[in-house]
N, C-alpha and C positions, 0 to 999 in steps of 0.2 A: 652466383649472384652476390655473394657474403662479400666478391673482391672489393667489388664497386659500391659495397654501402657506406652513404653519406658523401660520397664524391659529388662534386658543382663542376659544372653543371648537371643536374639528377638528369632532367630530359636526355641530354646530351648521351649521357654512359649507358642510360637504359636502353636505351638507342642499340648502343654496341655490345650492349650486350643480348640483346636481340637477334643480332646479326650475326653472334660468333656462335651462335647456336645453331646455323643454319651451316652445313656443309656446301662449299662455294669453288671448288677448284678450277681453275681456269676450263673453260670449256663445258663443265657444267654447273652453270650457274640458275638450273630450272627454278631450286626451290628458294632462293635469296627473289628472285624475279617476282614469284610469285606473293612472297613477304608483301614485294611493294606493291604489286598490283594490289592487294588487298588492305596496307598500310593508304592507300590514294583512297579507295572506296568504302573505309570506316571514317576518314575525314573528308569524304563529297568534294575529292578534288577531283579535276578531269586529268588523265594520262592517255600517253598514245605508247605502245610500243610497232621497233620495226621490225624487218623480217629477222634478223642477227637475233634480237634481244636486247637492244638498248633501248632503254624507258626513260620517259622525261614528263614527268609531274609537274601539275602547275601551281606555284602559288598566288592567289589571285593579290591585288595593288588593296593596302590598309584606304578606307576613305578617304577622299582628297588628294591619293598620288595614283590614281589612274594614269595619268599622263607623264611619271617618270620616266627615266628606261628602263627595258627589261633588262636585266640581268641571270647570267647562267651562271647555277653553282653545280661544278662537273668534280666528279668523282667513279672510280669504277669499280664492280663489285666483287670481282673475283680476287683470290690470295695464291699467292705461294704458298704450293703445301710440302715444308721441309721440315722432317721429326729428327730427334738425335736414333743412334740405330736401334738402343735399348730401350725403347718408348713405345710401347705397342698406341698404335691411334690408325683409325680408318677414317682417313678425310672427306671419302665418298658417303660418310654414314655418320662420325663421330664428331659432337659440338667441340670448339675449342674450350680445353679446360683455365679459367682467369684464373692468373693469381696477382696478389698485392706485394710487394717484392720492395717498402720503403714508401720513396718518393716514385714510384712506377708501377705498372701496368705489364703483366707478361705472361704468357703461356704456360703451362706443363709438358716440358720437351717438345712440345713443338713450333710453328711460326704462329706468331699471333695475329695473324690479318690485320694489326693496326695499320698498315699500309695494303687497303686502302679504303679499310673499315670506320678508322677514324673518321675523314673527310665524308663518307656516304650517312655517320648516325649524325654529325653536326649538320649536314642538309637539311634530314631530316628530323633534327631537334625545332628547326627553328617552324616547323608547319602548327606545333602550336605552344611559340612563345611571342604572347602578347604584348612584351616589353618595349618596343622598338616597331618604329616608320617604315615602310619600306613599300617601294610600286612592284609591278607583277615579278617574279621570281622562277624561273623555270629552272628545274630540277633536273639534269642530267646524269645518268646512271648508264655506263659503259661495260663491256661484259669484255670477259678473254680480253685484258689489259696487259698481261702481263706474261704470256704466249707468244706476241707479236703485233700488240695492240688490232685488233682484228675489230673487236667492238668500234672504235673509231675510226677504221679505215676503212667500214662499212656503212657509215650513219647516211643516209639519207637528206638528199637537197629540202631544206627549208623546215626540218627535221626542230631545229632550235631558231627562236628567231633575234634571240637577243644581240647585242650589239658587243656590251661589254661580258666578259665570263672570267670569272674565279677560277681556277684550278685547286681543289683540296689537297690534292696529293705531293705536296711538300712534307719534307721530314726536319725540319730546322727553324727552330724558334727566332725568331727576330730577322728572317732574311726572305727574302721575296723572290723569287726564281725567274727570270725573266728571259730566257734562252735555253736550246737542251739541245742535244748531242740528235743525230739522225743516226738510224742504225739496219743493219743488215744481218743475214744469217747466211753462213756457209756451208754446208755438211757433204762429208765426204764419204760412200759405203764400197765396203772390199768386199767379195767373197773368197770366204775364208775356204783355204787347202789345206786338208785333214788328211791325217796318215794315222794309224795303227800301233801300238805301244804293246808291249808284254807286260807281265804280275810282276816282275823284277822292279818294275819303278813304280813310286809312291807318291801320292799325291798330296801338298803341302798347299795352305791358304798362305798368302802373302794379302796384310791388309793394312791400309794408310789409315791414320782416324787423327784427330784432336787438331783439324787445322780449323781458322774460322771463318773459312769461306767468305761468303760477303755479296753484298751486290756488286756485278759486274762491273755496273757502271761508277756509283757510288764508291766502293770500293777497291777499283780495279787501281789507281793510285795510293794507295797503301805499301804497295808491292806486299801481298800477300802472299802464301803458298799455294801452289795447285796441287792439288794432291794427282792428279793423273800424269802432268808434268816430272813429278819425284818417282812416281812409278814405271813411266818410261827410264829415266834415267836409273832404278833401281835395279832395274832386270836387265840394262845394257851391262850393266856394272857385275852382272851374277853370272856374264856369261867366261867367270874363269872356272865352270865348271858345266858339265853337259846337262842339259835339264830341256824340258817340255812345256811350253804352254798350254793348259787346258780349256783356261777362258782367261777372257779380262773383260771390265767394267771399272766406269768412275763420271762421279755426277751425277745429277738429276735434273738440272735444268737448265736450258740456254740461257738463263739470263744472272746465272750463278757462279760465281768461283768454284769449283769443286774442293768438296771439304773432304771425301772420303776415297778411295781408287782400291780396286783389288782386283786379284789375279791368282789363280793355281795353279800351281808350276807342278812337272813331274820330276823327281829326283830317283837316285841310288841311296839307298837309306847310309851310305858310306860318307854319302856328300851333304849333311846337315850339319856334322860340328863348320866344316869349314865357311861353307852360307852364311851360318848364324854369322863369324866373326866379321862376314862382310857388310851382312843387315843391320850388324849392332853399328858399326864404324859410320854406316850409309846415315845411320838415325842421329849419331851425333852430329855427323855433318849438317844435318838437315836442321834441325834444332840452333846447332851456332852461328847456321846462315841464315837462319830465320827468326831469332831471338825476339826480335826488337815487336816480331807479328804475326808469328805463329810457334809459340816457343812450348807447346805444350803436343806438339807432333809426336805421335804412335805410332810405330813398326810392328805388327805381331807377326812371326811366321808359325803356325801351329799345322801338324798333318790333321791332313782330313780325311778322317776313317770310315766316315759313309759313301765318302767319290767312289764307283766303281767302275767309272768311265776311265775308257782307254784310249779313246780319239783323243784325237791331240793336233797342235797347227805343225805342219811342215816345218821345219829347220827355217826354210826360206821366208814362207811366210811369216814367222814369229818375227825376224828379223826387218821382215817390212815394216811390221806395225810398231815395232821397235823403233825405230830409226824415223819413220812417219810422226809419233807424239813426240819424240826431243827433238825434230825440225820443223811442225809446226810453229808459228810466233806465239805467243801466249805474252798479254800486260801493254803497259807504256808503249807507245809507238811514237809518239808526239806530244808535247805541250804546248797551252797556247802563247802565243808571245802577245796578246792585246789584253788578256786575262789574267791576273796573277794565282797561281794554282791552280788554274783549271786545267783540266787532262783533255787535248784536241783529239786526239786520236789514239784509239787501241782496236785490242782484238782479244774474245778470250776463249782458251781451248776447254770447252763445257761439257760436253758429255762423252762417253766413250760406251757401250750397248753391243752385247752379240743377240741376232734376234734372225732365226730363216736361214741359218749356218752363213750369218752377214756380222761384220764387224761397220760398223756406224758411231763416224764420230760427226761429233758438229760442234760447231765453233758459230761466234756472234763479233760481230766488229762496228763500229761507234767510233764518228767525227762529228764534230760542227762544221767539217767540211767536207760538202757531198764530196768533190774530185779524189782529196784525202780517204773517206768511206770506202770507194769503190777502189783506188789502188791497193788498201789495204787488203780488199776481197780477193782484188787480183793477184796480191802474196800468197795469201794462204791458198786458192786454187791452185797456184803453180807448186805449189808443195805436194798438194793433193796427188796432182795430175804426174808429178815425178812417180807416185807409187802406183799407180794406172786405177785410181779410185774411179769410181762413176761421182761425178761431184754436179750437185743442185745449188744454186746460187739464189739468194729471194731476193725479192723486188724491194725489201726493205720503208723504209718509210721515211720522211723529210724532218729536217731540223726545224727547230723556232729560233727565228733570226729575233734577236735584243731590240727593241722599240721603245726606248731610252725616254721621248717626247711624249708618249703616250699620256693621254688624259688618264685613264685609269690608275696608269703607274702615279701620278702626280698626285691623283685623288687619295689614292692607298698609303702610299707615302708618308703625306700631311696628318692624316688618322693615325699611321703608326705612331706619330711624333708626339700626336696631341696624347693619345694613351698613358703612353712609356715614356715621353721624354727625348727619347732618340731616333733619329733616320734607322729606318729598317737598311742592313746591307743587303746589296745587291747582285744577285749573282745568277750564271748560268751553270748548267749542272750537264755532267756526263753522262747521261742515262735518256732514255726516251720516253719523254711526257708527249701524252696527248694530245698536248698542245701544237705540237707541227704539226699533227695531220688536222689538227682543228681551224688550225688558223690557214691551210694548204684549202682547205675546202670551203671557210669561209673567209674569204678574202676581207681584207677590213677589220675582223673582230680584234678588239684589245683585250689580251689577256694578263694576268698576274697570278702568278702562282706560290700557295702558303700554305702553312701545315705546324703542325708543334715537334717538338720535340721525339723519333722516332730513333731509335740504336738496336744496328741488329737486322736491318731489315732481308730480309727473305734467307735468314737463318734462324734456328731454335732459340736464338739469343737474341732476338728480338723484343722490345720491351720500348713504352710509349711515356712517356713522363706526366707525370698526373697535372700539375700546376701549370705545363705550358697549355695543356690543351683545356683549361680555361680561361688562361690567355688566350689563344687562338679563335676562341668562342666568342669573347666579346670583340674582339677584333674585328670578326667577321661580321657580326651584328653592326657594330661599329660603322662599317665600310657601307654597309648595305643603306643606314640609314643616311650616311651623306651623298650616294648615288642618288637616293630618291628627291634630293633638294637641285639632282643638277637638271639645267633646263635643254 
């Protein structure tokens, strides 16, 4: 609590910090639900939840704008739970711990759920700030957002009835989001051929660390490092000496850069001086290629004295999975030509998991152009399918096409101007908001999407910027009161 004292809006952070006390990871989002059910029923609002779990609170029209329009503030409540690996935290049990870090708001080695905790305590900051006009207000509260948006591509016919709706979950102060990326998931699973090793060989950790991952989407135009990508290439690289696979892993979530990768190799205790020289050369390399944005890359190879397993992958198979992550695609596929900077199309190679003597990787891929989306799925299957994977392909979910004329964009706009002085910039973003499947379901609704200042997001390096997000506050206040004047 000590982070947040004396921050403005007070309603606003006590809000969130409310919320970071509540353990929320995608999928199990019971007890944040129950918050709000009980947060609606201390303040005698009415709420419905549906079958999935998403909630929508009402706030009733201030006297005399009964007959504005309604409007939805949508926000979803679940987080990324990414810790650094020396950070002991149980996200199924443990509050996020705040700290005050300057002019910002950030976690103790973990992710800070400002994205998309921010947007859910501003919701409900405003149920009882008296300052400001405004007609009915429906509160939209989305679950397993960031999973594969599940919550929203479950919500129920007539579920919200508003016309126009806000989207919270912007990360960027002074720009309004007004299109997003469609996206899909590929994963492909081997089962793994094991064979049998003697006492003679030793088993070594090979382990990637210090890269900064990032959102997929958000940051998949960085060109960041994957650390599973280095790892694939690290152990094609190690094969001028004999050695063994005993596992591999890297990543944690689909919708994440991978920041970490590792694997235990079996060796001849003869064959370590020379490895090192190749790890160490591997690490430089990796660091000079990657300076500019990930220049703080870790190699450790250290033996591991408690392994006493002797199973180990096949020659052959090692060499699949081998040859499988450095021919996967992984980043940039395409940019847009109508958009300046914006990334059209990618793909990224996300997790890598042994689980049921199965090697499971999965990959996520992101267009603003369906046809582009689905080609690009069709790449990396064909990749798959060259290594005889059993590959599942998902149904994915649709883009929000730019509606540039939109009343609402016009109305939000003008407010921003009148605020601050200047036109909010306008942009579509490569990542998937809830907004395509909102607008896919309700035909018609105008949307506009905003948010403060968030860096970091769905890594331990996340952190929220104190002064945007009381920007964003009045903003939003701001917005709401001149919807309630329009006829």
């Amino acid at each position: 609590m000590k982070a947040i004292e004396g921050l403005a809006p007070a309603n606003l952070w006590n809000r969130f910090y409310e919320i970071s006390q509540i353990p929320r990871p995608s999928k199990h989002e019971e007890r944040v639900r129950l918050y709000l059910r009980n947060f609606a029923g201390q303040n005698n609002l009415s709420f419905k939840e549906d079958s999935v779990g998403n909630i929508v609170i009402k706030i009733p029209p201030k006297p005399g704008f009964e007959k504005a329009p309604v409007v939805v503030l949508q926000s979803h409540v679940d987080m990324v739970c990414e810790k650094n690996k020396n950070t002991i935290h149980d996200f199924n049990n443990d509050p996020i711990k705040l700290v005050r870090d300057g002019e910002w708001i950030k976690a103790e080695g973990t992710t800070l759920g400002a994205d998309n905790g921010i947007g859910a305590a501003a919701a409900l900051a405003l149920v009882n700030d008296d300052s400001f006009n405004h007609g009915e207000i429906e509160l939209l509260f989305t679950v397993d957002e960031e999973t594969g948006l599940a919550g929203a591509n479950n919500l129920e016919p007539q579920f919200i009835t508003g016309k126009y709706l806000l989207n919270l979950d912007s990360e960027e102060d002074g720009i309004f989001y007004v299109g997003c990326a469609g996206g899909m998931d590929t994963v492909g699973t081997l089962k793994i051929d094991f064979e049998l090793i003697t006492e003679e060989w030793s088993p070594y950790t090979l382990f990637i660390s210090g890269l900064k991952g990032g959102h997929s989407g958000i940051n998949i135009g960085d060109k960041r490092a994957n650390a599973i990508k280095l790892l694939g290439f690290l152990l094609n690289k190690l094969k001028v000496v004999d050695y063994y696979i005993g596992t591999i892993s890297g990543g944690s979530k689909r919708n994440a850069i991978a920041r970490e990768a590792e694997a235990i190799i079996y060796i001849k205790n003869e064959y370590e001086a020379v490895l090192r020289e190749y790890i160490n050369a591997f690490s430089l390399e990796s660091v000079l290629e990657y300076r500019a944005s990930d220049g703080d890359i870790k190699i450790s190879f250290e033996k591991s004295e408690s392994d006493t397993s002797f199973k180990v992958f096949t020659k052959e198979f090692a060499e699949k999975i081998i040859n499988l992550i450095i021919g996967l695609p992984h980043g940039v596929i395409s940019m847009s030509m109508e958009i300046a900077g914006l990334v059209e199309t990618s793909t990224n190679l996300a997790t890598v998991v042994m689980e049921n003597d199965q090697v499971k990787i999965g990959t996520s891929q992101r267009s603003s152009i369906e046809s582009a989306k689905r080609n690009i799925a069709a790449s990396v299957k064909s990749v798959f399918d060259l290594a005889d994977a059993n590959v599942v392909v998902g149904d994915g979910y649709p883009g929000w096409q730019p509606n540039l004329g939109s009343r609402l964009l016009k109305l939000s706009s003008k407010v921003h101007k009148e605020i601050f002085g200047k036109e909010p910039e306008l942009k579509a973003i490569h990542a998937g908001l809830e907004c395509g499947i909102l607008g896919d379901k309700y035909p018609g609704l105008e949307m506009v999407s905003l948010g403060p200042t968030i860096i970091g997001a769905h890594s331990p390096d996340e952190k929220v910027n104190i002064h945007d997000v009381e920007k964003f506050y009045r903003l939003l206040k701001a917005i709401l009161v001149e919807i309630s004047k329009m006829k």
